[in-house]
Each structure stands twice: as C-alpha cells, then as structure tokens.
PDB file of N, CA, C and O in Angstrom:
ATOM      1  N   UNK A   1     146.619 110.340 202.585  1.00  0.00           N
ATOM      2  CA  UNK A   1     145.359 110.783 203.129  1.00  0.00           C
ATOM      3  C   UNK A   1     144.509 109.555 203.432  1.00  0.00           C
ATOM      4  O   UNK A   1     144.334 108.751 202.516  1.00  0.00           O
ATOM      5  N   UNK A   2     143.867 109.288 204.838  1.00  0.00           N
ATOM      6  CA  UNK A   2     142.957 108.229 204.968  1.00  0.00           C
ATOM      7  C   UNK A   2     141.766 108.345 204.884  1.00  0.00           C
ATOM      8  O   UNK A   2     141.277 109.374 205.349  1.00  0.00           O
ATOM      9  N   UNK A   3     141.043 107.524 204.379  1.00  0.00           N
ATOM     10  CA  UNK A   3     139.700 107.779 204.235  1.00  0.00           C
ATOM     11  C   UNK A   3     138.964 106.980 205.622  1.00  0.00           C
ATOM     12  O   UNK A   3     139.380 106.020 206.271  1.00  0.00           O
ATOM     13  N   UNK A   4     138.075 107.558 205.729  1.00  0.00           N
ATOM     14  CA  UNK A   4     137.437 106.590 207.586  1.00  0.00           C
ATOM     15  C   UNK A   4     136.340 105.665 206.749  1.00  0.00           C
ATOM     16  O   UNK A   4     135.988 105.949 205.604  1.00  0.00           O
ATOM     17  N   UNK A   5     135.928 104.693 207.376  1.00  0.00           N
ATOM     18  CA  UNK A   5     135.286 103.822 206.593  1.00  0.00           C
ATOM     19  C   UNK A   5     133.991 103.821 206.974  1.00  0.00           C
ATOM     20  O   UNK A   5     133.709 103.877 208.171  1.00  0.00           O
ATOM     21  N   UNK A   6     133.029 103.758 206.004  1.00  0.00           N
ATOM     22  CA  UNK A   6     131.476 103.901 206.312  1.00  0.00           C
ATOM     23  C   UNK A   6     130.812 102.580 207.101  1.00  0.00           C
ATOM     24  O   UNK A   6     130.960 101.412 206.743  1.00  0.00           O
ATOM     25  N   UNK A   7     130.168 102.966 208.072  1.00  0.00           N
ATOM     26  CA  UNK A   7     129.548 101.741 208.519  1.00  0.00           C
ATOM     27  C   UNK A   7     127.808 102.333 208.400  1.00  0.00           C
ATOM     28  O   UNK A   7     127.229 103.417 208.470  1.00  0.00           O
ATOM     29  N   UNK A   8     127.492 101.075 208.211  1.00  0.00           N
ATOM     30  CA  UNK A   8     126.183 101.131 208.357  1.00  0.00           C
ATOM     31  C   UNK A   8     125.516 101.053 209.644  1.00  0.00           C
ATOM     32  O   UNK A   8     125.800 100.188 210.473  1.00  0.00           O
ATOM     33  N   UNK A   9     124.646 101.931 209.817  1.00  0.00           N
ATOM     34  CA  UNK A   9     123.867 101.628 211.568  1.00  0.00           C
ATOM     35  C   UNK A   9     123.288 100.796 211.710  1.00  0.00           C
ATOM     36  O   UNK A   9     122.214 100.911 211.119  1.00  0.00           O
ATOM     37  N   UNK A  10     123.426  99.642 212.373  1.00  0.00           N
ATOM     38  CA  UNK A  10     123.068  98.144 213.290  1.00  0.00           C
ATOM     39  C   UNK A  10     121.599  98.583 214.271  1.00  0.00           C
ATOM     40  O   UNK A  10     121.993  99.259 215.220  1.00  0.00           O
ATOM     41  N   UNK A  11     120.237  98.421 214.312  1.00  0.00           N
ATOM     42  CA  UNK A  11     119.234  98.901 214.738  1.00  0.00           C
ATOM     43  C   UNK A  11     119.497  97.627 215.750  1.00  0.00           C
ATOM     44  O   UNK A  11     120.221  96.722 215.335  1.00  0.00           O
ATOM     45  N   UNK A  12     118.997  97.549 216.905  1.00  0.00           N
ATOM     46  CA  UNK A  12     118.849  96.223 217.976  1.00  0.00           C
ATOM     47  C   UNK A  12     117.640  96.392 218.857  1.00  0.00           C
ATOM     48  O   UNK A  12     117.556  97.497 219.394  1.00  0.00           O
ATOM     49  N   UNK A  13     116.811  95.638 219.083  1.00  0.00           N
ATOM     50  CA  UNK A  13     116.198  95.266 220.472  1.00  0.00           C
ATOM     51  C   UNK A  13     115.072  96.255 219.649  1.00  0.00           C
ATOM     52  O   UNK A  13     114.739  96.157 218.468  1.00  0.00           O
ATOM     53  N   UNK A  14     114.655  97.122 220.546  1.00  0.00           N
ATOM     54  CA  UNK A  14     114.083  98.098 220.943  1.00  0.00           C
ATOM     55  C   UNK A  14     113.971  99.009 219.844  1.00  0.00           C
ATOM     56  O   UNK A  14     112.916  99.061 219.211  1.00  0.00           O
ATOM     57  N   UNK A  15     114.473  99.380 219.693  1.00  0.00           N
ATOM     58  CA  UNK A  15     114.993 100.360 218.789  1.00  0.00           C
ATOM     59  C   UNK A  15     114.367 100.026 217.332  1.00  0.00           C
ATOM     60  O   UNK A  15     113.802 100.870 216.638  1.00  0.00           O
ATOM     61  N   UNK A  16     114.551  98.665 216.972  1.00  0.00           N
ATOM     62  CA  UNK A  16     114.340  98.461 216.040  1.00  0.00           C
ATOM     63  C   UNK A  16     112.672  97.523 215.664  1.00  0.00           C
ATOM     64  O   UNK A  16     112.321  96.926 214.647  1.00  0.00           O
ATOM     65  N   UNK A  17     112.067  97.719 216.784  1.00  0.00           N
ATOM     66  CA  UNK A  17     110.532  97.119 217.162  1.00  0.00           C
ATOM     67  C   UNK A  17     110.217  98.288 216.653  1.00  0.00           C
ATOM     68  O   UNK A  17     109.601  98.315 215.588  1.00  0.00           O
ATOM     69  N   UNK A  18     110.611  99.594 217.372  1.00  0.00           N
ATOM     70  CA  UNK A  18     110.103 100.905 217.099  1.00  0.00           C
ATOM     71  C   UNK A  18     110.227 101.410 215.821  1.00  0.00           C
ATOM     72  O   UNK A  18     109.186 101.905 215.389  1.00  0.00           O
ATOM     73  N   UNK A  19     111.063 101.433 215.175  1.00  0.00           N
ATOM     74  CA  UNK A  19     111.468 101.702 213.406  1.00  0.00           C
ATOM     75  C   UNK A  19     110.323 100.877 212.576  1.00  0.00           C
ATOM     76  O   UNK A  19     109.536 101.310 211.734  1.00  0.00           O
ATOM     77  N   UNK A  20     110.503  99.387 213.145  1.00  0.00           N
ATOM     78  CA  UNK A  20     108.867  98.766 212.552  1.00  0.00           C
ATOM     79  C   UNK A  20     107.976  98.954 212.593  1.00  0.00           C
ATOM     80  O   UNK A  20     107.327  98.870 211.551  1.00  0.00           O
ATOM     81  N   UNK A  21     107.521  99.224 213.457  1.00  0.00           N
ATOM     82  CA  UNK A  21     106.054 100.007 214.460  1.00  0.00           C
ATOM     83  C   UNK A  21     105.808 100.992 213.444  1.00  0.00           C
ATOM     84  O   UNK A  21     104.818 101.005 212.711  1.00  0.00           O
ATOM     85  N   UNK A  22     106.683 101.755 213.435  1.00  0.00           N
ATOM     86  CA  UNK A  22     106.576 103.300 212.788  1.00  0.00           C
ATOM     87  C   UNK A  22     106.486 102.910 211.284  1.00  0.00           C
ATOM     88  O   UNK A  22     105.454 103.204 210.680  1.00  0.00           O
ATOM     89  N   UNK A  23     107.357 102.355 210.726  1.00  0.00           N
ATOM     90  CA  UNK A  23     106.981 101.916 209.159  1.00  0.00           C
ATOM     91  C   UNK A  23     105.784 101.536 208.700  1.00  0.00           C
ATOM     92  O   UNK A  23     105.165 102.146 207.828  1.00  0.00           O
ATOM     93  N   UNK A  24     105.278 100.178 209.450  1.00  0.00           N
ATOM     94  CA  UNK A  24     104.065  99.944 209.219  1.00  0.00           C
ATOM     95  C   UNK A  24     102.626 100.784 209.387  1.00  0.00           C
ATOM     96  O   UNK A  24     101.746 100.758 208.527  1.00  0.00           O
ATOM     97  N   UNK A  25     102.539 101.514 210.609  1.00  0.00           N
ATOM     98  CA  UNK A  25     101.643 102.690 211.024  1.00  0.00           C
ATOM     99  C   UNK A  25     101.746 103.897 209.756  1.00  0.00           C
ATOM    100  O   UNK A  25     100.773 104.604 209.498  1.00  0.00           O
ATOM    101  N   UNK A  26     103.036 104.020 209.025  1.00  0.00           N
ATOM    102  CA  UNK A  26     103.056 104.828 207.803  1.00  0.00           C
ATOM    103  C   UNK A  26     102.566 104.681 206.698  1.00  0.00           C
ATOM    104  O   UNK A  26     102.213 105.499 205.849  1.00  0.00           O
ATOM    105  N   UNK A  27     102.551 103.327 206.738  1.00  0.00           N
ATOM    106  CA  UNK A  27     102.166 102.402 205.792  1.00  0.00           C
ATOM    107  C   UNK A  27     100.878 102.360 205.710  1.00  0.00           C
ATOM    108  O   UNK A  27     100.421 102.232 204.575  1.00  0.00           O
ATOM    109  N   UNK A  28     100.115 102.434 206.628  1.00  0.00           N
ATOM    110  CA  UNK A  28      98.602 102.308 206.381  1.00  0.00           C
ATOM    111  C   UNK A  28      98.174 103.468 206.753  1.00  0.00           C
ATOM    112  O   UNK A  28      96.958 103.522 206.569  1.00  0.00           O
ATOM    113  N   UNK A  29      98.617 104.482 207.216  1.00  0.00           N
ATOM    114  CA  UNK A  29      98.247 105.910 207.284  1.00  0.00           C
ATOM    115  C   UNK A  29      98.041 106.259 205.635  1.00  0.00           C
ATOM    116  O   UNK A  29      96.984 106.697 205.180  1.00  0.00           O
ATOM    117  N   UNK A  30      99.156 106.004 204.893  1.00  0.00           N
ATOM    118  CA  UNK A  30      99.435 106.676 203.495  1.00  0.00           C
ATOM    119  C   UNK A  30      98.793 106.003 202.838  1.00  0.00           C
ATOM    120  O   UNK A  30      98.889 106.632 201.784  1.00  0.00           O
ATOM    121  N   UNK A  31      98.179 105.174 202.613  1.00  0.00           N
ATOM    122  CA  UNK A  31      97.554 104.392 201.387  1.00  0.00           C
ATOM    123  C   UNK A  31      95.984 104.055 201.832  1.00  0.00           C
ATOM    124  O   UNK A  31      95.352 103.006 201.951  1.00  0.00           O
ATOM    125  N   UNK A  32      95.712 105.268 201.992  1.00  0.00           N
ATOM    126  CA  UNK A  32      93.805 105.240 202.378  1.00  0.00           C
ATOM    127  C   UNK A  32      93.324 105.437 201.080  1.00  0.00           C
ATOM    128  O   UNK A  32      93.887 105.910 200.093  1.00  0.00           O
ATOM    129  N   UNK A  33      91.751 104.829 201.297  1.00  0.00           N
ATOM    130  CA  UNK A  33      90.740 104.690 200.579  1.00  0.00           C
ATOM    131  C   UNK A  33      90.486 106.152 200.397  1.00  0.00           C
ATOM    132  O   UNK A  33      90.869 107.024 201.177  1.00  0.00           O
ATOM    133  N   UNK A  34      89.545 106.416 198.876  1.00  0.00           N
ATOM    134  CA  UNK A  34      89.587 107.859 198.860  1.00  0.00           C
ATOM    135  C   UNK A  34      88.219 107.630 198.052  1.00  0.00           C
ATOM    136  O   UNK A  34      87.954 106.517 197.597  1.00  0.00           O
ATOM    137  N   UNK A  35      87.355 108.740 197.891  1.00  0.00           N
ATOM    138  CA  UNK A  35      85.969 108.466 197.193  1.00  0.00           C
ATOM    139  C   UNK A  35      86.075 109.113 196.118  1.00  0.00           C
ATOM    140  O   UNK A  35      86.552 110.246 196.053  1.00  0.00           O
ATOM    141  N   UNK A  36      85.511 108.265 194.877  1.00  0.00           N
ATOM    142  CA  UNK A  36      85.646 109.240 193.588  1.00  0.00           C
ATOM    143  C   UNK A  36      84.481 110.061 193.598  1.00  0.00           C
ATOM    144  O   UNK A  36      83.426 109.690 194.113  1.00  0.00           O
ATOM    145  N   UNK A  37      84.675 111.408 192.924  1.00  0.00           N
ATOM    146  CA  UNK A  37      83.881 112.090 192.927  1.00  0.00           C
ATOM    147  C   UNK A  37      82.809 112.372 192.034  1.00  0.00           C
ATOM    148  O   UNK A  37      83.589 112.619 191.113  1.00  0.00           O
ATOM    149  N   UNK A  38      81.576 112.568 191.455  1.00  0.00           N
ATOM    150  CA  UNK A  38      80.957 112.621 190.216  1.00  0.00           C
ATOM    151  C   UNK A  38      81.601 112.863 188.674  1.00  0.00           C
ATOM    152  O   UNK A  38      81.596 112.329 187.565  1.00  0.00           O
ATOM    153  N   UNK A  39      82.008 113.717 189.181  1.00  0.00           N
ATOM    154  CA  UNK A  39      82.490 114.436 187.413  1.00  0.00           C
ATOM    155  C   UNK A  39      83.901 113.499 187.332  1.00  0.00           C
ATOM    156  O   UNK A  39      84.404 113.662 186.220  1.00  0.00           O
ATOM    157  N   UNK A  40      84.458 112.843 187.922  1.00  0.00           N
ATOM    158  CA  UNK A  40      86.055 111.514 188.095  1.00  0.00           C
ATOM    159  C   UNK A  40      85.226 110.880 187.562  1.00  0.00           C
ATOM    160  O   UNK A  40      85.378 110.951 186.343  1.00  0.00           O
ATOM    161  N   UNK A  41      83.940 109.940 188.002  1.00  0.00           N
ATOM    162  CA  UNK A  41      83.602 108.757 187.384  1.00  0.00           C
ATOM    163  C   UNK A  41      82.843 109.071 185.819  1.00  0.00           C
ATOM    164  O   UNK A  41      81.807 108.428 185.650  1.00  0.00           O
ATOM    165  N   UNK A  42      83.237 109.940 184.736  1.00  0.00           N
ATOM    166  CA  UNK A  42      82.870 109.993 183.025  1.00  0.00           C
ATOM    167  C   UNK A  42      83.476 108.492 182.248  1.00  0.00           C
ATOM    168  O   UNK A  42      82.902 107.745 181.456  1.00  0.00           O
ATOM    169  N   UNK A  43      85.097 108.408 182.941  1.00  0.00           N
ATOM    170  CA  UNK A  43      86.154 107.726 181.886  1.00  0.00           C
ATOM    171  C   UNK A  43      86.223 105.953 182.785  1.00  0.00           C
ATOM    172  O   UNK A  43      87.005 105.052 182.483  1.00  0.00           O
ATOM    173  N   UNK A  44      85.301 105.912 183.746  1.00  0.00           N
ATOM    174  CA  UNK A  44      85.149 104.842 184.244  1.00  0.00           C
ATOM    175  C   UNK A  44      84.757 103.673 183.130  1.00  0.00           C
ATOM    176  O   UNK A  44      85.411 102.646 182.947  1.00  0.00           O
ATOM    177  N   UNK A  45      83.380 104.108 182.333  1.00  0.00           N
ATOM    178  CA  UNK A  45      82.721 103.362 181.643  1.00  0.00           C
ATOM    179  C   UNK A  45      83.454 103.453 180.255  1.00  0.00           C
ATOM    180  O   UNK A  45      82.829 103.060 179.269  1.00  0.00           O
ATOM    181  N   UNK A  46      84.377 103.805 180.141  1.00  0.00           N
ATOM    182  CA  UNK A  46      85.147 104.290 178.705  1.00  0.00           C
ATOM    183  C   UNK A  46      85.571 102.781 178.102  1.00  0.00           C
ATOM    184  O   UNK A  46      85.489 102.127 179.141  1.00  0.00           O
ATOM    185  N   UNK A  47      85.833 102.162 177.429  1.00  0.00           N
ATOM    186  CA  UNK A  47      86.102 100.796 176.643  1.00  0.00           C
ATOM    187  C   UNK A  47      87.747 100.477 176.793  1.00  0.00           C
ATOM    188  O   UNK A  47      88.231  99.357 176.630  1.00  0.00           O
ATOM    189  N   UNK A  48      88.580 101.804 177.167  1.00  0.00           N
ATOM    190  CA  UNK A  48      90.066 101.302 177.518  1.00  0.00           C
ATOM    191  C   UNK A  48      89.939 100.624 179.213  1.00  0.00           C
ATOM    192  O   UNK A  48      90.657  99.800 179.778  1.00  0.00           O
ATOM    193  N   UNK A  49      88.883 101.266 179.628  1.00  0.00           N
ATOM    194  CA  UNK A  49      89.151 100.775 181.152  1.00  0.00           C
ATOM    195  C   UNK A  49      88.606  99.548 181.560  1.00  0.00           C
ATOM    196  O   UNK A  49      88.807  99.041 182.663  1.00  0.00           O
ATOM    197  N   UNK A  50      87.651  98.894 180.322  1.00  0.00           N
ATOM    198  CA  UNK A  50      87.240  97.595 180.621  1.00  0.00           C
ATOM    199  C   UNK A  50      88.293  96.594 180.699  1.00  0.00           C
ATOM    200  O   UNK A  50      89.407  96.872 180.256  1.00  0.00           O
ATOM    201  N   UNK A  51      87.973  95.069 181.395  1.00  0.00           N
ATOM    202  CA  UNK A  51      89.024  94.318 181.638  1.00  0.00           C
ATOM    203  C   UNK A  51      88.729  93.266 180.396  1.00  0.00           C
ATOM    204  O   UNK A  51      89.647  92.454 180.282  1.00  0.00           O
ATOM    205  N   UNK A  52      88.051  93.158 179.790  1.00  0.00           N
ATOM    206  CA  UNK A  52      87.810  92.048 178.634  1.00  0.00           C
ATOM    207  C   UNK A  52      88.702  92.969 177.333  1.00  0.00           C
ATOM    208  O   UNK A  52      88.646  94.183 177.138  1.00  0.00           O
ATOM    209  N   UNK A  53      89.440  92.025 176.629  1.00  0.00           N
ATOM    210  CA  UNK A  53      89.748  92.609 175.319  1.00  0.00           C
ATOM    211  C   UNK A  53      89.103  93.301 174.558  1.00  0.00           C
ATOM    212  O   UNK A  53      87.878  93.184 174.610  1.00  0.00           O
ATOM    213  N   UNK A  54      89.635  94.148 173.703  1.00  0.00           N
ATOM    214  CA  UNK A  54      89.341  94.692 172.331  1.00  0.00           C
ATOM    215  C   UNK A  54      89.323  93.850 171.302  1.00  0.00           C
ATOM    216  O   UNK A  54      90.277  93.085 171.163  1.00  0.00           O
ATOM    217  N   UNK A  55      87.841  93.820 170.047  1.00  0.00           N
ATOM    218  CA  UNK A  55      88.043  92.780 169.712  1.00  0.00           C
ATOM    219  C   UNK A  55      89.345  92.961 168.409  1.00  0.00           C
ATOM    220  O   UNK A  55      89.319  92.295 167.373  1.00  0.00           O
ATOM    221  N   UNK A  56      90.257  93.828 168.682  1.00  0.00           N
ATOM    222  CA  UNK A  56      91.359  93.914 167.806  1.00  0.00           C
ATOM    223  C   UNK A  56      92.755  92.177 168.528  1.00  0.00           C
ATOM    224  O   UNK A  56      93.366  91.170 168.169  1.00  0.00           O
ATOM    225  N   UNK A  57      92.470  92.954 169.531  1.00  0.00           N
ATOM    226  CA  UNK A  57      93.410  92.526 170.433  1.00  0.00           C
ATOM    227  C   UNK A  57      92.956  90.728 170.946  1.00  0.00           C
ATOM    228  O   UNK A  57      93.645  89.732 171.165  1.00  0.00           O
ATOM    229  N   UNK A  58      91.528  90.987 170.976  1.00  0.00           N
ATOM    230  CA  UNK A  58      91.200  89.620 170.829  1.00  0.00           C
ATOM    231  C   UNK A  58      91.629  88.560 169.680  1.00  0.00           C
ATOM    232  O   UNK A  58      91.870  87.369 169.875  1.00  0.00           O
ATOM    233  N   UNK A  59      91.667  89.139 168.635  1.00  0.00           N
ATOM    234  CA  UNK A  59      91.755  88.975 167.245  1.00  0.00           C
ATOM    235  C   UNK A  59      93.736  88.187 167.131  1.00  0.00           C
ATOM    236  O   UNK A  59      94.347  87.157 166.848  1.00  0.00           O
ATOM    237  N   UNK A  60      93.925  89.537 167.569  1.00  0.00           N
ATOM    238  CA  UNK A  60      95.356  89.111 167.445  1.00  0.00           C
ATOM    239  C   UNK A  60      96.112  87.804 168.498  1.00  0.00           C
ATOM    240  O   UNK A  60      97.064  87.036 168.363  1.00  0.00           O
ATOM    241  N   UNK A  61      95.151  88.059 169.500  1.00  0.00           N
ATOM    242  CA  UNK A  61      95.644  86.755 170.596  1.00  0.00           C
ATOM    243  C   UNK A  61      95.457  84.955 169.902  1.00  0.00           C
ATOM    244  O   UNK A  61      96.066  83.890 170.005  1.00  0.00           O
ATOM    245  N   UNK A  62      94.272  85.461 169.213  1.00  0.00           N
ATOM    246  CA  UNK A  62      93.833  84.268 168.639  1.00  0.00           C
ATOM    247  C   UNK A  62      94.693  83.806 167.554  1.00  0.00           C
ATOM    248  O   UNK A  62      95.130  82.661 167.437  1.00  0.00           O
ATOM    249  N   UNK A  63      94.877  84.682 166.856  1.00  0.00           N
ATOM    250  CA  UNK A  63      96.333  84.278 165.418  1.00  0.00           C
ATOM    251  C   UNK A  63      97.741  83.687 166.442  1.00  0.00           C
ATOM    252  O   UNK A  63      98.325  82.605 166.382  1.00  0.00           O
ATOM    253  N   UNK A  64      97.949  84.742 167.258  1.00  0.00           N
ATOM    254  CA  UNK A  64      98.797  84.037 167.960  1.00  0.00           C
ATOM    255  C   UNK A  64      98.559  82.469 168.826  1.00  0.00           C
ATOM    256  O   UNK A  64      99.547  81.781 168.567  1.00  0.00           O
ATOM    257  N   UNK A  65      98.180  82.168 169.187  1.00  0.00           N
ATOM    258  CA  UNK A  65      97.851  81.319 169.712  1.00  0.00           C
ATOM    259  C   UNK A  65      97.749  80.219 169.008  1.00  0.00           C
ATOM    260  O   UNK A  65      98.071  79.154 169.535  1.00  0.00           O
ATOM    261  N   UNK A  66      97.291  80.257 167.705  1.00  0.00           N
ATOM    262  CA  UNK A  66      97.608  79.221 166.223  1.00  0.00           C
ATOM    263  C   UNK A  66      98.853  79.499 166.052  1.00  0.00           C
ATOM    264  O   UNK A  66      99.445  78.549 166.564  1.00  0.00           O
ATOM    265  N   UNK A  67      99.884  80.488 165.494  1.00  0.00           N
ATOM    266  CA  UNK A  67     100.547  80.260 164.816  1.00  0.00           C
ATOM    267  C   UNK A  67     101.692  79.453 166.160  1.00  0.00           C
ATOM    268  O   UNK A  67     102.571  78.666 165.810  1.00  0.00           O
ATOM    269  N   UNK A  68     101.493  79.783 167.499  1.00  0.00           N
ATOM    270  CA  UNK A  68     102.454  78.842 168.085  1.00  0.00           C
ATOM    271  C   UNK A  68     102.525  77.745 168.612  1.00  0.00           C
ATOM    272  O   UNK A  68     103.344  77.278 169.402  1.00  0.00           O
ATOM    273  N   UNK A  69     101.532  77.292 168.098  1.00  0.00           N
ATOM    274  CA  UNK A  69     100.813  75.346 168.062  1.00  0.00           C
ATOM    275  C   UNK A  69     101.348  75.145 169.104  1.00  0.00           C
ATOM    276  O   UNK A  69     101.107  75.961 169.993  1.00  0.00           O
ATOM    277  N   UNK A  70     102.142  74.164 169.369  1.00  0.00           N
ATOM    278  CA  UNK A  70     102.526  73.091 170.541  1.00  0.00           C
ATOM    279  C   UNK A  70     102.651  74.254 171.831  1.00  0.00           C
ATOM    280  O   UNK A  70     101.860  74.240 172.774  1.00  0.00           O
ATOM    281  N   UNK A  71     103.791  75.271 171.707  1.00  0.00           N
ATOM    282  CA  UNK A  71     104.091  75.836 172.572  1.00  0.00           C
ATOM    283  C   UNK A  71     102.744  76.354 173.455  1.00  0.00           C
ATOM    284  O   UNK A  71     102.904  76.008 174.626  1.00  0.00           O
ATOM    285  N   UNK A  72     101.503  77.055 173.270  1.00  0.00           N
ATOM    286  CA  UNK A  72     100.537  77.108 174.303  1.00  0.00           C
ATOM    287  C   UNK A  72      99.734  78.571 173.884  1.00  0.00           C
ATOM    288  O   UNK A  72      98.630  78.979 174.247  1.00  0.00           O
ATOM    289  N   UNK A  73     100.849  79.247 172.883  1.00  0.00           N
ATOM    290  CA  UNK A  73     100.259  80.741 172.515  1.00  0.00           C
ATOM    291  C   UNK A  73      99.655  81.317 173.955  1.00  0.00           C
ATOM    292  O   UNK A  73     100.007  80.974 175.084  1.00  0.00           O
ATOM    293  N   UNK A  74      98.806  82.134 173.645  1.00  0.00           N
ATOM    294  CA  UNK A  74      98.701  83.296 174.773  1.00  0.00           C
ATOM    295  C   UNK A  74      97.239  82.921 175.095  1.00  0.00           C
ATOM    296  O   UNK A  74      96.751  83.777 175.833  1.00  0.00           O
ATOM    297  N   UNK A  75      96.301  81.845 174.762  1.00  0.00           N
ATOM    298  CA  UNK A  75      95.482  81.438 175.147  1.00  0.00           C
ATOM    299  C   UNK A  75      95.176  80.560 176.399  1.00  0.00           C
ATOM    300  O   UNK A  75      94.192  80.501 177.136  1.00  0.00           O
ATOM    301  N   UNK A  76      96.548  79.797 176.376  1.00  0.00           N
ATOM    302  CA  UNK A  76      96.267  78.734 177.862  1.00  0.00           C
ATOM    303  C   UNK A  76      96.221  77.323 176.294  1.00  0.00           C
ATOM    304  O   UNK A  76      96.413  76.189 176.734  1.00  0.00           O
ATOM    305  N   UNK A  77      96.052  77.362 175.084  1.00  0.00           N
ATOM    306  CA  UNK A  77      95.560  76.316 174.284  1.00  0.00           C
ATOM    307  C   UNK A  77      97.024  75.596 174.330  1.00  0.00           C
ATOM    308  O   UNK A  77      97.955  76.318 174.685  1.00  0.00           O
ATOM    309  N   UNK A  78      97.248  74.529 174.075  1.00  0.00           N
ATOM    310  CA  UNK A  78      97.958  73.436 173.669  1.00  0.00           C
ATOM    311  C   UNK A  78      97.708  72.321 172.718  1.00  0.00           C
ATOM    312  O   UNK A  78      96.619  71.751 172.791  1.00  0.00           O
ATOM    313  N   UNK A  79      98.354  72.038 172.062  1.00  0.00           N
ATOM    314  CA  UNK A  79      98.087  70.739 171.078  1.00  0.00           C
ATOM    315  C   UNK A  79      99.128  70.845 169.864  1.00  0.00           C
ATOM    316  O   UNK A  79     100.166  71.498 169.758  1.00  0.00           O
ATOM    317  N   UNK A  80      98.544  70.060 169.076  1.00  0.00           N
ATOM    318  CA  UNK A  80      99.384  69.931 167.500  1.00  0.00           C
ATOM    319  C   UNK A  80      99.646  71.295 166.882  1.00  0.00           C
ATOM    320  O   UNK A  80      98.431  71.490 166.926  1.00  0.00           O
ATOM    321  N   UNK A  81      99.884  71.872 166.607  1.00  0.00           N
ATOM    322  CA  UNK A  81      99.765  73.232 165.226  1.00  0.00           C
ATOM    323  C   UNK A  81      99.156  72.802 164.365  1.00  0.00           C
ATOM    324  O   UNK A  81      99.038  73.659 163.490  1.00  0.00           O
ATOM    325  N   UNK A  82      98.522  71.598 164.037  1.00  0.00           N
ATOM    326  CA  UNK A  82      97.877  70.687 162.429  1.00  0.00           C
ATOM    327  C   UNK A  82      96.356  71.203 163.392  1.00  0.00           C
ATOM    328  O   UNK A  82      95.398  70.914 162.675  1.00  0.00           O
ATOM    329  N   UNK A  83      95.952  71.718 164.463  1.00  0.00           N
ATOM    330  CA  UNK A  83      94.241  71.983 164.590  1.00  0.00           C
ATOM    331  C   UNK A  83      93.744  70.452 164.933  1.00  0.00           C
ATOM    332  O   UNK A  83      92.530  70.332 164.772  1.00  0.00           O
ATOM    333  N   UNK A  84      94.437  69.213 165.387  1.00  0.00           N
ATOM    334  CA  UNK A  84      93.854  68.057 166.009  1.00  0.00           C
ATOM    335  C   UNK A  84      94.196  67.843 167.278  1.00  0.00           C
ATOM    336  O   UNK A  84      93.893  66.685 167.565  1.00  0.00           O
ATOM    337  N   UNK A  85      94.606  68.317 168.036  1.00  0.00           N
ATOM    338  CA  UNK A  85      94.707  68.113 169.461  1.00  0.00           C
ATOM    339  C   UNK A  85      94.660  67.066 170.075  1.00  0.00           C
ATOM    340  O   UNK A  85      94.764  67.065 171.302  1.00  0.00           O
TER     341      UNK A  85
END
C-alpha cells in the first residue's frame, strides 16, 4: 500500500502579499482598546495589582540578595558576602 506524500503549500508573489495584508489587518482589528467600566475599576486599587512589592516579598528579596553575596542576588547588588564591597 502507498502512502502519497504531504507537501506543504508554497504561497508566491501575490498571493502571499495578500495572506500578509490579511494577517496583519487581523491583527489590529482583534486587539482593540476597550474602556473599563465603573463597577471593573473596585480591584484596580487592590495591593495585589500594585507594581511595588509586598513588604513580605520585599523582605525576602533582601535576605536573598545577602545570602548570595558575590553572585548579585535579586537586587542588581554585587560585592563581597562579608557586607564590604
């Protein structure tokens, strides 16, 4: 029994300006701006949605960041692990 072999379709010229055309025009059709509505914006001001740490999480960045001295921890810090830099 033979099996026929799959080819993939080869787009050229024309054809394939138009497939782009059309992708991109989809592309910004689908991903519009949308307005939040009153009663949506409650969980805006909520403390998970802020971008500054928790000071748990602050807390813990900072231990980290000592205990991996030279390497740079999660601060951006660098230096000795001995706290003399």
């Amino acid at each position: 029994m033979l099996h026929k072999r799959m080819t993939v379709p080869v787009f050229k010229g024309r054809t394939k300006l138009i497939l782009l055309a059309g992708l991109a025009t989809s592309s910004i059709l689908y991903t519009s701006c949308q307005s939040v509505k009153p009663y949506q914006k409650q969980y805006l001001n909520d403390h998970y949605m802020q971008t500054n740490a928790l000071p748990v999480e602050k807390l813990e960045s900072e231990a980290d960041s000592y205990r991996e001295g030279m390497i740079g921890g999660m601060d951006g810090k660098s230096g000795g692990g001995c706290g003399c830099n």
